[in-house]
N, C-alpha and C positions, 0 to 999 in steps of 0.2 A: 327362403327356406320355409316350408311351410308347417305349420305348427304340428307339434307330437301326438301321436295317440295313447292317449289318456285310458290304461288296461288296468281293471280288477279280475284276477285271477279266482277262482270260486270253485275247492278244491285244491288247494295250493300246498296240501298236508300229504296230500298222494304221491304215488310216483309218476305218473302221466303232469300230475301239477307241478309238483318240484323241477321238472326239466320246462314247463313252461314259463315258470317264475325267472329260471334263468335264461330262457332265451329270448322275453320278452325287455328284459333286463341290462343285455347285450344289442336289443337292436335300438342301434341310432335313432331312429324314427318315431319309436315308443318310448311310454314314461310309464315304470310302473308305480301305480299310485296307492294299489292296495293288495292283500293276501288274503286269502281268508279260507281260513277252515269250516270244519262241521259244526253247523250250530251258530256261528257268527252271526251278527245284528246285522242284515242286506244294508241298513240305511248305512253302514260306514261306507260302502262303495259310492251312498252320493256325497256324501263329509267330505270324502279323499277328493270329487272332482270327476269320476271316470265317465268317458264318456261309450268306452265302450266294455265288455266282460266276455271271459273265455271262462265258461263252465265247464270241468273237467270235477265235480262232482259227485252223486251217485244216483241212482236211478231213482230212487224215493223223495229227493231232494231237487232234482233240474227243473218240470215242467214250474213251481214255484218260484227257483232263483229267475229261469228265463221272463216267466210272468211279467216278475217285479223288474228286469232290467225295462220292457217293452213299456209297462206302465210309467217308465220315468222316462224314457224318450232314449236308452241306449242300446247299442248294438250290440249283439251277443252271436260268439261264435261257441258252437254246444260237441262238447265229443265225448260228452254221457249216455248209456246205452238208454233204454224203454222208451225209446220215442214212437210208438207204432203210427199205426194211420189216423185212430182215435186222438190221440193228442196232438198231432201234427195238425188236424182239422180243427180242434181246440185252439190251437196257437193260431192259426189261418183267421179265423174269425176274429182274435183281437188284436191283429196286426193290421184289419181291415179297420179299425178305429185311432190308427195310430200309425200313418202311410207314411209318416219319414223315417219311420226304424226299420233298420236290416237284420235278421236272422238267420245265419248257418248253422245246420245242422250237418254235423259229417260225422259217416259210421267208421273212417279211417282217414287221416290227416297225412297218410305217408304218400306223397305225388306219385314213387312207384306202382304201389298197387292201387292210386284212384285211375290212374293211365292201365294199368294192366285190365281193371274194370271192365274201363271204356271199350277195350283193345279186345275184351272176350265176350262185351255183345256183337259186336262188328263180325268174331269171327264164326261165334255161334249160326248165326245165318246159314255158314257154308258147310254143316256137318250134321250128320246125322244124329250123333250121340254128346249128349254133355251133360257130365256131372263136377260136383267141387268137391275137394276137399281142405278144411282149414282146421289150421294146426295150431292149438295157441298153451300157453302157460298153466297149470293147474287151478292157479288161484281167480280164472274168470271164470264170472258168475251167470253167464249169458252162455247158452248153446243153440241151435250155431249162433257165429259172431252177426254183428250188425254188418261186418262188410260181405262176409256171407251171404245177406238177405240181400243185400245191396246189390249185390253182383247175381244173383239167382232172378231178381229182380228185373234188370237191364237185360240181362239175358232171354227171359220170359218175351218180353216185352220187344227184343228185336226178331225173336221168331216167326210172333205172334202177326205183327209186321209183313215179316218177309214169308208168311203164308207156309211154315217151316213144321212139319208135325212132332207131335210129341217124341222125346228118344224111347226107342225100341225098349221091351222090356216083359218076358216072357216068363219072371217070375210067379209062383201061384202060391207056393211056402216058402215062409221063413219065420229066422228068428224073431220077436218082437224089436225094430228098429235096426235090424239088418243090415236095411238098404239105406237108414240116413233119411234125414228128416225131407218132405216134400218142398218147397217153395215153387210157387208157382209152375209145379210141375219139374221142377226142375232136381235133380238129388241132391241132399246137400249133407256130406257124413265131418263129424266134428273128432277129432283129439285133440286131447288136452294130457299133456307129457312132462314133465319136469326139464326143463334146462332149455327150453323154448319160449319165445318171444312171441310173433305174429308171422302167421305165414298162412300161406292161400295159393293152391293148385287150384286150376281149371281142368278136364280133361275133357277133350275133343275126340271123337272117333268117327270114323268113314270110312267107306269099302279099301281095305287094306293098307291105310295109314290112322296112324294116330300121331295129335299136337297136344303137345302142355305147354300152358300159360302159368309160373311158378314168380311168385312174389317173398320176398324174406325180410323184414325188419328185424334184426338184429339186438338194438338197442331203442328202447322207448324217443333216445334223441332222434328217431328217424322221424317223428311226427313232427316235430318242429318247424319245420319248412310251410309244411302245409297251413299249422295255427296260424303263423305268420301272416302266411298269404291270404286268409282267412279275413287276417284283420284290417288288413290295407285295403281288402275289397269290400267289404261288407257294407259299406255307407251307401255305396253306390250300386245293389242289387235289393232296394225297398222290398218290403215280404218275406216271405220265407224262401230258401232255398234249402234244398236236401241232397247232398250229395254237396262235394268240392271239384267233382267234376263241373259241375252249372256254372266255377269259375275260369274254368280251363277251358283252351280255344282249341277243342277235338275236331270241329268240323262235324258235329253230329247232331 
C-alpha cells in the first residue's frame, strides 16, 4: 500500500474548507495533518509533516500561502479566486526554480461543470452565437465567477482555432452593463440570487436552433471529488496547471 497523502487544509474555517476538511478526512488514501484558518502561522503546516495543501482561502491571502507551500517543496491544489494572468506568471517563474512541485489551480473543482467546460468549447466551434450565464449565491465576491472566465476562455480560444468569427451583435444602445461583461469577446452576464449554489448556462445559437449547456452544484459537497482528484494528481503534473480539466482525459 502505498503511503498517505499528508494535506494541510488553508481555509479550513470556510465553508468551501469545512467540506474539505471532512472529505479529505474520510479518504483512505489521505491523512489530515493540519487546519488552519485566517492568520494561522504557515510554518505549522511543516510542524504537522504535509506534504501537500489545498487552499481554499481568500484572495488576499492565496498567492502568499501558495508561495510558501512552493518554497518548501509542497504541492498545492488552489480553489481561491484572484489568480489572473499576472500572478499565474508570478507563480510560473518560481515553480521554474523548484521543478519537483506541482500546482493546481482550478476556478471550479465540480467534474460536472469542468466536463461541461470542456464539452462547450468543443461545441462553440459549431455555432454562430455564444454567450454564458452564471448563477451563484449573493455572498460571492467575484463577478463573473472564475469558472465563467474559465469557460469564456476555452471557448475564445476554440474559435479562434477553428477560424469561427465573433457572435453577431447589432446592439449600438444600451444600459451600462446590459449585455454582461466581455471575456474574450465572448458575453458573459452574472446573478447572484439568494437560495443558490453554483450554476452555469452556456448558450448556443444557429440558423433556427438553439443548445444549452446547463451545469448545477447543489451543495458546496459537489467540489469534493474534484479536490480529491486534485490531490492524487498533482505530484505528477511538475509546474503549474490551470484548469482540472489539464487532469482529465478529454481527448483535447
Amino acid at each position: 500500500m502505498s503511503a498517505q497523502i499528508k494535506v494541510a487544509v488553508l481555509g479550513a474555517a470556510g465553508r468551501m474548507g469545512e467540506e474539505a476538511v471532512k472529505a479529505v478526512s474520510a479518504a483512505a488514501d489521505m491523512e489530515l495533518v493540519a487546519s488552519l484558518g485566517r492568520g494561522a502561522d504557515l510554518n505549522e503546516i511543516l510542524e504537522a509533516g504535509a506534504t501537500h495543501i489545498v487552499d481554499l482561502s481568500v484572495p488576499a491571502a492565496t498567492e502568499a500561502n501558495v508561495r510558501f507551500a512552493v518554497e518548501n517543496g509542497l504541492h498545492a491544489v488552489v480553489g481561491t479566486t484572484g489568480w489572473d494572468e499576472e500572478r499565474r506568471s508570478n507563480l510560473e517563474g518560481l515553480l521554474a526554480q523548484h521543478p519537483e512541485v506541482g500546482v493546481l489551480i482550478a476556478p471550479n473543482f465540480a467534474l460536472g461543470s469542468v466536463l461541461a467546460s470542456a464539452f462547450a468549447a468543443t461545441a462553440a466551434k459549431y455555432f454562430e452565437s455564444v454567450e454564458i450565464i452564471e448563477l451563484h449565491h449573493p455572498n460571492k465576491v467575484d463577478a463573473p465567477s472564475g469558472t465563467a472566465v474559465r469557460t469564456a476562455e476555452l471557448i475564445a480560444a476554440a474559435r479562434k482555432a477553428a477560424g469561427v468569427a465573433k457572435s453577431p451583435d447589432a446592439t449600438d444602445t444600451q444600459l451600462d452593463g446590459a449585455r454582461g461583461a466581455l471575456v474574450d469577446d465572448v458575453h458573459v452576464h452574472s446573478v447572484r440570487l439568494r437560495g443558490l449554489v453554483a450554476h452555469q448556462e452556456v448558450l448556443f445559437g444557429g440558423p433556427g436552433e438553439q443548445f444549452t449547456l446547463r451545469h448545477d452544484s447543489y451543495d458546496r459537497a459537489s467540489f469534493m471529488p474534484g479536490v480529491l482528484l486534485g490531490l492524487r494528481k498533482v505530484s505528477a503534473h511538475a509546474g503549474l496547471t490551470y484548469g482540472l480539466d489539464g487532469y482529465l482525459e478529454l481527448g483535447q
